[in-house]
N, C-alpha and C positions, 0 to 999 in steps of 0.2 A: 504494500500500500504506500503511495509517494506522499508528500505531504500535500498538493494539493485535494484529493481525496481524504484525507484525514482532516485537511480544514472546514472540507465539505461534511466532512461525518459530525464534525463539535457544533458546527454550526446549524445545522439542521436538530440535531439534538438539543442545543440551547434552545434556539427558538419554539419545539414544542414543548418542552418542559416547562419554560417561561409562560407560556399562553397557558399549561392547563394546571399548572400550579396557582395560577394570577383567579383562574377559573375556581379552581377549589376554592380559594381562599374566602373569595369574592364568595362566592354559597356558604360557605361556614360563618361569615360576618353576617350575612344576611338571616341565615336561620338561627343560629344563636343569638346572637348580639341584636336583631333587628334593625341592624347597619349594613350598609351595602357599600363596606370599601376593603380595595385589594391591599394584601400587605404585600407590597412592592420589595421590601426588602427581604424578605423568607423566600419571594417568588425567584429574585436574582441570583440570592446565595444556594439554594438549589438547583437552578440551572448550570450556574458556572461549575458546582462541583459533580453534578451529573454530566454536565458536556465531557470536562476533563477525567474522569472515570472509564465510563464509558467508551470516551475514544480511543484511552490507554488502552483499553483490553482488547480493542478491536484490533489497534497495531499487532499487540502482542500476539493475535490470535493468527493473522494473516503471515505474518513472518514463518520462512520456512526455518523447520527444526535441522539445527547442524550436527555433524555426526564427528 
């Protein structure tokens, strides 16, 4: 996997983590709390360490095994 594939892999994975984290959140304020706002910062810090996660392992996974 090169790295522009790989930036494509974080970045795709941030972006929907970010919208359905933003999404939870957003329903959770709204039916508990009876407020309807997103916690932006929960939604970020899990996307950034989902993206970086995630990508790692894809690397590692696509890398052939050396003998």
């Amino acid at each position: 996997m090169n790295r522009k594939e790989l930036l494509m892999y974080f970045v795709t994975t941030f972006a929907v983590t970010l919208v359905v984290t933003a999404i939870v959140t957003f329903l959770y304020s709204l039916i508990i709390h009876g407020t309807g706002t997103v916690d932006w910062e929960t939604s970020f810090r899990f996307a950034i360490i989902l993206g970086i996660v995630l990508s790692w392992t894809k690397a590692r996974e696509s890398k052939p095994k050396e003998r």
